[in-house]
Every structure is written in C-alpha cells, then in structure tokens.
C-alpha positions as CSV (number, residue, x, y, z in Angstrom):
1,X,36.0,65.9,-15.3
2,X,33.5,63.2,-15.4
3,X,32.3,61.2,-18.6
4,X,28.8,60.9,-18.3
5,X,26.0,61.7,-20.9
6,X,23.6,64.6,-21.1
7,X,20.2,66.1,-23.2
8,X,21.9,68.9,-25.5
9,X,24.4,68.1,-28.3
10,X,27.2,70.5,-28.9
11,X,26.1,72.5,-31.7
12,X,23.6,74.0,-29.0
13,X,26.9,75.4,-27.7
14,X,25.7,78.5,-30.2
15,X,24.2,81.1,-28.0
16,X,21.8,83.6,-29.5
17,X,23.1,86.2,-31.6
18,X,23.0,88.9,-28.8
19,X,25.4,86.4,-27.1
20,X,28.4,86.4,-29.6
21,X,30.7,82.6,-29.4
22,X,33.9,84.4,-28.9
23,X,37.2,82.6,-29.3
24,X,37.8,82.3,-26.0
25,X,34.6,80.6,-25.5
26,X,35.2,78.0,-27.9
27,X,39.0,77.8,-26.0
28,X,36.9,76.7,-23.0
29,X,35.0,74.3,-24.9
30,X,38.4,72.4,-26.1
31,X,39.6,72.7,-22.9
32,X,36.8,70.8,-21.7
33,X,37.1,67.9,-24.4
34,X,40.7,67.8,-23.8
35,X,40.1,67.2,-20.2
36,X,37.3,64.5,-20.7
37,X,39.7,62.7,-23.7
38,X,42.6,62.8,-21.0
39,X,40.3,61.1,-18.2
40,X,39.6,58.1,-21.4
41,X,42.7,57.6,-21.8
42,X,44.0,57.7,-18.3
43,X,41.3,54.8,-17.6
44,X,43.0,53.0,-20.7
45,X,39.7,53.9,-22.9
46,X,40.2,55.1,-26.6
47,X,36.6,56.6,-27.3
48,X,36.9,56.5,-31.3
49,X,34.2,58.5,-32.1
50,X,34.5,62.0,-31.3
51,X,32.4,64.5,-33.1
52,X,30.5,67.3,-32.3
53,X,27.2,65.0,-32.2
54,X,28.8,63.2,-29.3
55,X,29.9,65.8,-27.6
56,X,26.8,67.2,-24.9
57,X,25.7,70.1,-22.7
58,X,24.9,70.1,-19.0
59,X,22.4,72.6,-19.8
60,X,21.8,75.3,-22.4
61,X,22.7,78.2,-20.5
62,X,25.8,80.0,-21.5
63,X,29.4,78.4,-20.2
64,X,27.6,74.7,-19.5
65,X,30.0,71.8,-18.9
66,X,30.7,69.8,-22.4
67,X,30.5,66.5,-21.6
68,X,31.1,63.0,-24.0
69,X,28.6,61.0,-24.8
70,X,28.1,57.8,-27.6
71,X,30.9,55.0,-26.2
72,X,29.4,52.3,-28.7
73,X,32.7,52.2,-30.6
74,X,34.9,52.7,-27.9
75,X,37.8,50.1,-27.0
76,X,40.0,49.5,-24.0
77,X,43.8,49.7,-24.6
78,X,46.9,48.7,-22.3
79,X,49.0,52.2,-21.9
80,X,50.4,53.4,-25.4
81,X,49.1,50.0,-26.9
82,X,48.7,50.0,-30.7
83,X,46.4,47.7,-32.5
84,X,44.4,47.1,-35.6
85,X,41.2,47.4,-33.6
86,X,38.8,47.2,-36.7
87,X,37.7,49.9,-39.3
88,X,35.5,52.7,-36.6
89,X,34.5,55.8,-37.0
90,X,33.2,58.6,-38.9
91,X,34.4,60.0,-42.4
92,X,35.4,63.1,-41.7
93,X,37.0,62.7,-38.5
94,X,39.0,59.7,-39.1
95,X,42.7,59.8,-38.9
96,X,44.9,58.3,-41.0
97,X,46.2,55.9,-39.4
98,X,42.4,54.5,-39.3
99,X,42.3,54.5,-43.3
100,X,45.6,53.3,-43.9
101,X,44.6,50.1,-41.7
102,X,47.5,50.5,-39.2
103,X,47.6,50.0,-36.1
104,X,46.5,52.6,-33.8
105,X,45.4,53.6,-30.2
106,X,44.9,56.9,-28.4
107,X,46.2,59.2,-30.9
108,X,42.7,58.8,-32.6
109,X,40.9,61.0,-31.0
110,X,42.9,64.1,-30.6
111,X,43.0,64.0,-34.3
112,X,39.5,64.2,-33.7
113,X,40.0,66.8,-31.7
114,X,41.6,68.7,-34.3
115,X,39.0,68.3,-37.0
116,X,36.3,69.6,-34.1
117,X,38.4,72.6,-33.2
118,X,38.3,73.6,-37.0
119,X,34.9,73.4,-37.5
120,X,34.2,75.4,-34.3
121,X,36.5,78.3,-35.1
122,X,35.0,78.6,-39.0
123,X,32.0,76.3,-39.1
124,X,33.3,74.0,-41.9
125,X,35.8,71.1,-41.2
126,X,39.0,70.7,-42.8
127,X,38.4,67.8,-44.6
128,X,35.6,67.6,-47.6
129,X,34.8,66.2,-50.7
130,X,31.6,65.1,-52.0
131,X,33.6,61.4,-53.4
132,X,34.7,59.6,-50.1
133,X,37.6,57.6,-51.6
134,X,38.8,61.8,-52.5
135,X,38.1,62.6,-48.7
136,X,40.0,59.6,-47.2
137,X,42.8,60.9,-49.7
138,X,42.7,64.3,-48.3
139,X,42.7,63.0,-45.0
140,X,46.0,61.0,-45.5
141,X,47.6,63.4,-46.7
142,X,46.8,65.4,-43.9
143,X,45.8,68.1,-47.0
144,X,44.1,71.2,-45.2
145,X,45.0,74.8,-45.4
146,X,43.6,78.2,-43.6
147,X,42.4,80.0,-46.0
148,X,41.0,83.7,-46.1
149,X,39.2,85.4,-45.0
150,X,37.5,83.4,-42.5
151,X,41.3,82.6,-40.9
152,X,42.6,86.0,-40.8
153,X,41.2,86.8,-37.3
154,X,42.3,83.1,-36.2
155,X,45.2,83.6,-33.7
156,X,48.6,81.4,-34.6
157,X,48.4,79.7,-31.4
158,X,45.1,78.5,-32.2
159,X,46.4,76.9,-35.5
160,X,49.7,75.8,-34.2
161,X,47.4,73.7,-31.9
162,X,45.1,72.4,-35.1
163,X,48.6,71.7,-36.5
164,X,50.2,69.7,-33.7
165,X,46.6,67.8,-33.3
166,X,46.2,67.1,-37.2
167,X,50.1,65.6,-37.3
168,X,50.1,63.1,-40.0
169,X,52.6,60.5,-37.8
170,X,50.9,59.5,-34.3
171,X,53.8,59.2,-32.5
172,X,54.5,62.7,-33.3
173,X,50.9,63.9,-32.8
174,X,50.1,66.0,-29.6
175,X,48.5,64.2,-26.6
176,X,45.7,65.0,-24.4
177,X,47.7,65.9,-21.8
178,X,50.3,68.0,-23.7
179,X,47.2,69.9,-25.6
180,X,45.8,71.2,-22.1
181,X,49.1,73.0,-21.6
182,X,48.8,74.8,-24.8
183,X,48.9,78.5,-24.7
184,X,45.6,78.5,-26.3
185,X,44.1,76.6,-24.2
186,X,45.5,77.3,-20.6
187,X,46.3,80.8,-21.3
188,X,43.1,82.0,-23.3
189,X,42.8,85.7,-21.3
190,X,46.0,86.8,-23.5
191,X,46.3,84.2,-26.2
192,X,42.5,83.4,-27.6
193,X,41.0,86.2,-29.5
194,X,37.9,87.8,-28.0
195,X,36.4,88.6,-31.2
196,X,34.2,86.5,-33.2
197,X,32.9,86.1,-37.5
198,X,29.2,86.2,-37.9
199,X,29.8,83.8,-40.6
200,X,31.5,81.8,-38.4
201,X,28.4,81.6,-36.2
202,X,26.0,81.1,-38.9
203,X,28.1,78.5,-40.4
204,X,27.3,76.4,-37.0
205,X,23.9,77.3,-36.9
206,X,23.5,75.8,-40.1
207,X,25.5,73.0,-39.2
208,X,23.0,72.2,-35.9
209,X,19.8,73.0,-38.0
210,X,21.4,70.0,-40.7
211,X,22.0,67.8,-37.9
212,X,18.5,68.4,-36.3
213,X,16.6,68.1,-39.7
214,X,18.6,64.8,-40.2
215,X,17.9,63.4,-36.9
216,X,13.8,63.8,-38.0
217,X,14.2,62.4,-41.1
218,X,15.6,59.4,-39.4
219,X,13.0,59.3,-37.0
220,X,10.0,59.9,-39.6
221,X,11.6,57.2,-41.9
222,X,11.4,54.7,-38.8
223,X,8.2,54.9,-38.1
224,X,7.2,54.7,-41.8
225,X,9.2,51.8,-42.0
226,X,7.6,50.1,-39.0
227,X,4.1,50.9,-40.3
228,X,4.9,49.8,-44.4
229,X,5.8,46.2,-43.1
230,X,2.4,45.9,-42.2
231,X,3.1,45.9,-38.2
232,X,0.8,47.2,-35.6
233,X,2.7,49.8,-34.0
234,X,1.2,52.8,-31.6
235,X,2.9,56.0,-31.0
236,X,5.6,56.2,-28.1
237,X,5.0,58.2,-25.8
238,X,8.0,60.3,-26.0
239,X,9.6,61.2,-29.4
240,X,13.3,60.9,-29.2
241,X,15.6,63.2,-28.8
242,X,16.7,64.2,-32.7
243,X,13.1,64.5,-33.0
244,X,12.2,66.6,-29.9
245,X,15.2,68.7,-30.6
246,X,14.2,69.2,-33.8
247,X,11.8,72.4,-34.6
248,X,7.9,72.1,-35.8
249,X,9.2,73.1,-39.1
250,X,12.0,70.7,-39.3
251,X,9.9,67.7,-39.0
252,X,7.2,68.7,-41.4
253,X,9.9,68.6,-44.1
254,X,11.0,65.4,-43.3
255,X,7.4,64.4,-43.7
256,X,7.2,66.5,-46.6
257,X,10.2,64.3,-48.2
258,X,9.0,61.1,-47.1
259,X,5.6,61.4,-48.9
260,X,7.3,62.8,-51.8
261,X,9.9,60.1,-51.9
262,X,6.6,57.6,-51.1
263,X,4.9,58.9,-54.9
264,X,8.4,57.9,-56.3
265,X,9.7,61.6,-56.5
266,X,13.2,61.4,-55.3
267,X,14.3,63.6,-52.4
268,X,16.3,66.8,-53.1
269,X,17.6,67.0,-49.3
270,X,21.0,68.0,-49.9
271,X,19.8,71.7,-52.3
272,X,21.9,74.3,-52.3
273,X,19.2,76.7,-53.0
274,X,18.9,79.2,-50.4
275,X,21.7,78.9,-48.5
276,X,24.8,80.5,-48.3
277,X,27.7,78.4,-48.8
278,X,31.1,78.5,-47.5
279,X,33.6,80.0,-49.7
280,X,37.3,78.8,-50.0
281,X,40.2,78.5,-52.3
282,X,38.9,75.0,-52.9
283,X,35.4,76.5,-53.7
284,X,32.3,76.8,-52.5
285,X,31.7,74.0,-50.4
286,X,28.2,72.5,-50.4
287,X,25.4,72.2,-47.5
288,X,26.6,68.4,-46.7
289,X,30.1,69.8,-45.9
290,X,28.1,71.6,-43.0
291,X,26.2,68.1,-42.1
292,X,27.3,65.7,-39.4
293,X,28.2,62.7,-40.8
294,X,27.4,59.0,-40.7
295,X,29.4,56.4,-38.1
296,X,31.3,53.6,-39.5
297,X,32.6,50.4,-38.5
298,X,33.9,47.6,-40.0
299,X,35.2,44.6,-37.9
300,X,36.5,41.7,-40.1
301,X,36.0,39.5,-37.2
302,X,32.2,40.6,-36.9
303,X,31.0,41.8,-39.8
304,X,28.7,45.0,-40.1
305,X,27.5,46.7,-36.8
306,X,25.0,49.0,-35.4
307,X,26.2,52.0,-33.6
308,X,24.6,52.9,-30.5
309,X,23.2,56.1,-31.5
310,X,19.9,55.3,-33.3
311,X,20.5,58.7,-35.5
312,X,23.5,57.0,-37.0
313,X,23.4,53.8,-39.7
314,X,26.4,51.8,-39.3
315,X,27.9,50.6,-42.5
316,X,30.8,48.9,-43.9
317,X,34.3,51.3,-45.2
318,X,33.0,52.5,-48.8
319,X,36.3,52.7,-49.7
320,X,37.0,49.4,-48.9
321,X,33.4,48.4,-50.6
322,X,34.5,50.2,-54.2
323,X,38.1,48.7,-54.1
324,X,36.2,45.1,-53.9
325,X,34.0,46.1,-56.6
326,X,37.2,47.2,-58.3
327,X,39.1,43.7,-58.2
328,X,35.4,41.9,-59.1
329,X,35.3,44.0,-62.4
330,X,39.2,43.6,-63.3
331,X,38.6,40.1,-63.0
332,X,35.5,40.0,-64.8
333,X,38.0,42.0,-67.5
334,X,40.7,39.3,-67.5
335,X,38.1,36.2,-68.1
336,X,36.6,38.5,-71.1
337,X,40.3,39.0,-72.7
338,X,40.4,35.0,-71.9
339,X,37.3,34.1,-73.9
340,X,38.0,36.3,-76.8
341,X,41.6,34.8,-76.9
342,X,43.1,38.8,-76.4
343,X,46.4,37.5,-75.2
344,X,47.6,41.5,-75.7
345,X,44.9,42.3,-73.4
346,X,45.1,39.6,-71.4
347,X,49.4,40.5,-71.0
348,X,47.9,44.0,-70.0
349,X,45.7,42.8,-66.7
350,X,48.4,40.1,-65.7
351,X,51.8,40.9,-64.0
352,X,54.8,39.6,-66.5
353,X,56.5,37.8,-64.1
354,X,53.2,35.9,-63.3
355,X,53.0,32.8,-60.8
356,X,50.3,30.2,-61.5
357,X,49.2,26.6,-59.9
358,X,46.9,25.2,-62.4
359,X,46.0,21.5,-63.7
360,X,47.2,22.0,-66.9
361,X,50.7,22.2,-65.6
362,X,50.5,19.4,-63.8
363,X,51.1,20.4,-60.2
364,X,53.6,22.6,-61.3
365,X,54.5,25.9,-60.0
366,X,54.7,27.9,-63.5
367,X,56.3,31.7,-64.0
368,X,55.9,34.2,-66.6
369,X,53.5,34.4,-69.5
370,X,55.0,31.9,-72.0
371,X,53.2,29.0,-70.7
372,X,49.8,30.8,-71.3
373,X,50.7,32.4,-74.8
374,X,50.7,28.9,-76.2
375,X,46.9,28.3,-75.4
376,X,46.3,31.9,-77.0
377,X,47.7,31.6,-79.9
378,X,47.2,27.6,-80.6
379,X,43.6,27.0,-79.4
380,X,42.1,30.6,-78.0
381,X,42.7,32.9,-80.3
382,X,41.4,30.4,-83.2
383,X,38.2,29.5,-81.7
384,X,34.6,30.7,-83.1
385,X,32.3,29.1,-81.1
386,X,31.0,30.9,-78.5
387,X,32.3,30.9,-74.9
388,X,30.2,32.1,-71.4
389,X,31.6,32.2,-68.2
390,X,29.7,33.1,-64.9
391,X,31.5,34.4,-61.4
392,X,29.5,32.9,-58.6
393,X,30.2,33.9,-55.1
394,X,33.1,35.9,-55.0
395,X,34.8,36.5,-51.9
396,X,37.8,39.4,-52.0
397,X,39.6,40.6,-49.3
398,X,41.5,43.9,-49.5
399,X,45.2,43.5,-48.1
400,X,46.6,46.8,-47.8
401,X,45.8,50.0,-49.9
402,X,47.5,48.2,-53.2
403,X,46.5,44.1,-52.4
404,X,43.7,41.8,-52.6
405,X,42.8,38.0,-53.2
406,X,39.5,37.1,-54.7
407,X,38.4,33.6,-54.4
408,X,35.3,32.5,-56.2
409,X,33.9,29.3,-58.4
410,X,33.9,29.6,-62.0
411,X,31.6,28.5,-64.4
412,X,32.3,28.1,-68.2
413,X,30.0,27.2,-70.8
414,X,30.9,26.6,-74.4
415,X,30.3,24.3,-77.3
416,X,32.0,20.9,-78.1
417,X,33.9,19.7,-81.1
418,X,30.6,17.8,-81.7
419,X,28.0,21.1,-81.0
420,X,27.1,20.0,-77.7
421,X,27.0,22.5,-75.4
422,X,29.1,21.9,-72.3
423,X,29.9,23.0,-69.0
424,X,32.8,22.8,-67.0
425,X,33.6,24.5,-63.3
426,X,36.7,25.6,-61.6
427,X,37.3,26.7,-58.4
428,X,40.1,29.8,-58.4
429,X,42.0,32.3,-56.4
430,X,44.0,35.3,-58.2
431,X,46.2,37.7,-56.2
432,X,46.4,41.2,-57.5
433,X,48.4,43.9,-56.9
434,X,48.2,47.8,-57.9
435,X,51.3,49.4,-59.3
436,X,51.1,52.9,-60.2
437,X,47.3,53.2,-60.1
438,X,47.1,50.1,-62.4
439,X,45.7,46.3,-61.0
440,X,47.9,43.7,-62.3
441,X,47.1,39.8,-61.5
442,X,50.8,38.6,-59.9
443,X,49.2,34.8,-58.9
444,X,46.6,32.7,-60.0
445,X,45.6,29.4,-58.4
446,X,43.1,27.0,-60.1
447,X,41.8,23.6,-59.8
448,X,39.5,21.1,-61.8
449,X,40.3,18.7,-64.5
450,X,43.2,19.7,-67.0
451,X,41.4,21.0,-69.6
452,X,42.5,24.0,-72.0
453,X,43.2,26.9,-69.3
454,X,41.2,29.7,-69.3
455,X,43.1,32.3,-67.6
C-alpha cells in the first residue's frame, strides 16, 4: 500500500459504541501496518517511530485505509544493515536493542508493532512504569505478561503473534513480511475473534481523548509562549490539527491549566480522579499509562533535535541524562572523601586494582591503592585547615550500560603553611565502571604541577 499522510490519527479507528471494534477489525488494522512497514523496508527505509499517533485514517468511516505518517526520525538502511543510528524514538515503543545502544535496523519497528497490537487488543501497552529508567528495564527484559481478565477472550494466535513481534533477539524477531502470513492476520474469518471487551473500547477512548487534550495543551502553551515574550503575534487562521481535533471542552481545560499554572498553581493534569483505571496483576495502572508518549532522539553527532510533529518535544535519553548525573555526583563523592582524607571511603568509590597518570608520579603509570594511601595517611588525613574544591564544566560520556569517562577542570582552594589562601587547578579524566550495581573509579588521569594529589 502506499505511505502517504492523512487528517485522522488512529485512535479515531474507535467507532461509536453501536459500532463494536471487533477483533477481526483490529486484525485488519495490523494487517494494514504490516503491509505499509513491509513497503519501508522493501525501499530500504526503517521508519523508527511507529505509534498509534503516527499511524492515520483515510477517512473516519468504518474499515478506512490506516496509513503512516511522521518520517522525521526515519533512516535509510542497505538490506538487513545494522547500525548504531543514534538514540530515536519513543519510550514505550522502543526496542531493546535501541536502549541497550546496539546496533540495529529494521527489526525496530515490528517491535513497534507489537507494542501497538497490545494496546489495540486491551487499551493499555505492555510496557509501564511511572520511573523511565524502570520502563527501559522492563522493556529489556522483554517483561510483559497477559493477564486476566482482559486476555481471556484474546485468541492464542493473536499472542503468539505479540510474542514472535516482542522477541527479545532481533535476529530472531518476526519480519514484516513473515507477520502478514500469520494465521491472525491472513486468516482472520476463522482465527480472530469476533467478539469484543467494552473495557477494551473504553480503554482507547480514553487513550484518544488523553492524546487530544495533550495535543491542546501544546497548542495553548504555544501561543502563550509566543505572546509572554512580548512578540506581536495574530491568530492563524487555522488552528492545527491536535487542536481542531480536539473537543470545545478539551481546550477550555488546557486553558483552564494554563491560567492556573500562570497564578503559580501547579497543574494536576495527570489526576486519577474520575477515571477508571486499568487493573492488572501489576496494579492499577494510572491515566499516563493510557497517554501517548513523547518522541526522543539523541544523536551524539548532532546533539538534541526537533521531531517533526509539532505535538511532540524532542529531548535527550533520560536514562542516559540520570546516569551522567550519576557519575557527576560519584565524583563529587570521591573529591569529598579526598578532602576529608577518608582513605576507607575513598578505597570504597575507587577500583583496588586502580590505574592512575598523575604528576606526582612523575609520568608514571601507577597501579593499585598503595601509592595513594601514603598521602592519606601522611599529609590528608592530618590536615585541619579547610579544603574547597569546585567541578567546572564537566563533560561525561556514557560508554555502555556499566561505562563512562568524565573529563572536567578542577579547582582546589585551601590554606597555606603560612595562612594564605591558595588556589591551585587541575585538569582530570576518571574512568568508571559499575560492577554489581556499584560505580567504582578503575582510571584516573591528571595533570598540573606535582603537588600533594588529591584523588
């Protein structure tokens, strides 16, 4: 089928209530992403962003094509190429491959696929957790289960497909091409269930009113924007389309929250009060397990992004954010032990078997912690006077889910022999590596003039 764009997101795929979404109607749907995926990746392009947001209607009559839409992340591969193509995507959907920084190519977005299936057969995907770094864990894990009783009317064929399309290993993950000749897809008359949950339907009607009612807050907060920098703006002369889709209602309460959030009242958009939640062996989830979710993309070779979709902020990895925040505040923990001359802490933060290039040895390549232990316990440990250290520009970069180098200038400030305050600077780069949950410094690279090290 043809990839082109359209005017109505996928969630509008819900007909009224007097026109139930049976099983076999959502089999049609998936047969119709399949198709569109399998025409991306016969022209060698790997879309990368595939979520029920980017995924349109011809029209809003019952049966419509589904086409794709949104090709801002997508990239062109070479056959069955695999490539670390940059950090793209969208929380929920991403595979793991994506969060484990691999390398990776097509296989991407039938794991999409997978997650979208879910949520269209129950209304609630199968990855969530309100702490992102506990989602990408899921995710890798490939941790999702069917739970009752919203998957006791759920045909096996239908989760064998989930199954094959949420396989942990890429190579061993279903393809486009293969998924189409899936009993549940091409033989839905005998294999996809008829039948249909009304909580399964108002599940996704809750999920299109979130997205709708985020798509006007957006918009509102815009045009606030625009107007509280103090330029002259007039009123387009269409609204777009979150905004038009969106009901009357919907964007007076993104008003409403905008004013109160304006008076310094912050914002209680994601209440559970009156609504139903979704209820599963891992609990109730809340309303933003329901919400579509943010696009993100970090490139190391082009820093932070904008996504196409003007609904959507582009940011970097927040996973990868907290784990430089995590090595910033080790080492920040390590200069402390330093300047209260804790050589037990100190031994704690730093790997045993150590490596160091620092003046004080001379040009020397120095292993272990016996070389350091001397300035502890001779000149450290015995001084009174105070000692101040200040990190400016740190730089880290996150190698891998256990490694990361931070690089940044170091400036100490203490007092003299003769009560002068000094000040001396060192430039230094530490290598740390996490063994059993635990950051350990294994390197450490300074230079300056020899002076007492401060480690």
């Amino acid at each position: 089928m043809p990839v082109t764009v359209s005017m109505s997101s996928l969630p509008a795929f819900l007909p009224p209530i007097t026109l139930p979404l049976s099983r076999g109607s959502r089999s049609h749907c998936i047969q119709q992403i399949l198709e569109a995926v399998l025409h991306c990746h016969q022209m060698g392009v790997v879309h990368r962003d595939l979520k029920p947001e980017n995924l349109l209607l011809a029209s809003k009559c019952k049966g419509a094509a589904v086409k794709l839409a949104d090709f801002g992340l997508a990239i062109e591969v070479q056959g069955d190429q695999q490539a670390w193509f940059g950090f793209a995507g969208t929380p929920g959907y991403l595979s793991p491959e994506v969060l484990r920084k691999e390398a990776y190519g097509k296989p991407v977005d039938i794991w999409a696929c997978g997650v979208i299936l879910y949520i269209l057969l129950v209304g609630y995907p199968p990855f969530w957790d309100e702490d992102q770094h506990k989602l990408y864990q899921q995710i890798k894990a490939g941790a999702y289960d069917f739970p009752s009783p919203e998957w006791d009317t759920v045909t096996p064929e239908a989760k064998n497909l989930i199954n094959q399309m949420l396989t942990i290993n890429p190579a061993k993950r279903i393809t486009a091409h293969e998924a189409l000749k899936h009993p549940w897809v091409c033989q839905r008359s005998t294999v996809a269930s008829m039948m249909h949950r009304q909580e399964t339907v108002e599940c996704l009607k809750k999920f299109n009113a979130r997205r709708k009612l985020k798509g006007a807050i957006l918009t509102t907060m815009l045009a606030t924007r625009n107007f509280s920098v103090g330029r002259q703006t007039t009123a387009p002369p269409t609204m777009s389309a979150a905004a038009a889709g969106a009901p009357l209602g919907l964007v007076e309460q993104a008003k409403s929250l905008l004013n109160k959030k304006a008076d310094g009242v912050k914002p209680q958009t994601n209440s559970t009060k009156g609504s139903a939640g979704v209820t599963s062996p891992k609990g109730t989830l809340p309303p933003a397990a329901l919400e579509p979710q943010t696009t993100v993309i970090h490139n190391p070779a082009d820093g932070i992004k904008e996504s196409s979709d003007s609904t959507n902020t582009t940011i970097e990895d927040e996973d990868t954010k907290a784990r430089k925040q995590e090595i910033i505040k080790i080492t920040e923990q390590l200069i402390e032990a330093v300047n209260n001359g804790d050589f037990e802490a100190y031994a704690k933060i730093c790997d045993p078997g150590l490596t160091s290039f620092e003046p004080e040895a001379l040009g020397n390549l120095v292993e272990g912690m016996d070389f350091h232990r001397f300035y502890f316990e001779n000149l450290l440990s015995k001084n009174n006077k105070p000692i101040h250290t200040t990190i400016l520009n740190p730089h880290v970069h996150v190698i891998g889910e256990d490694a990361a180098c931070i690089a940044y200038i170091r400036l100490t400030q203490y007092i003299d022999a003769q009560g002068r305050p000094r000040t001396s600077q060192s430039e230094e780069t530490r290598v740390w590596h996490r063994r059993d949950g635990k950051w350990q410094n294994v390197h450490f690279h300074g230079s300056g003039a020899p002076v007492a090290p401060l480690q």
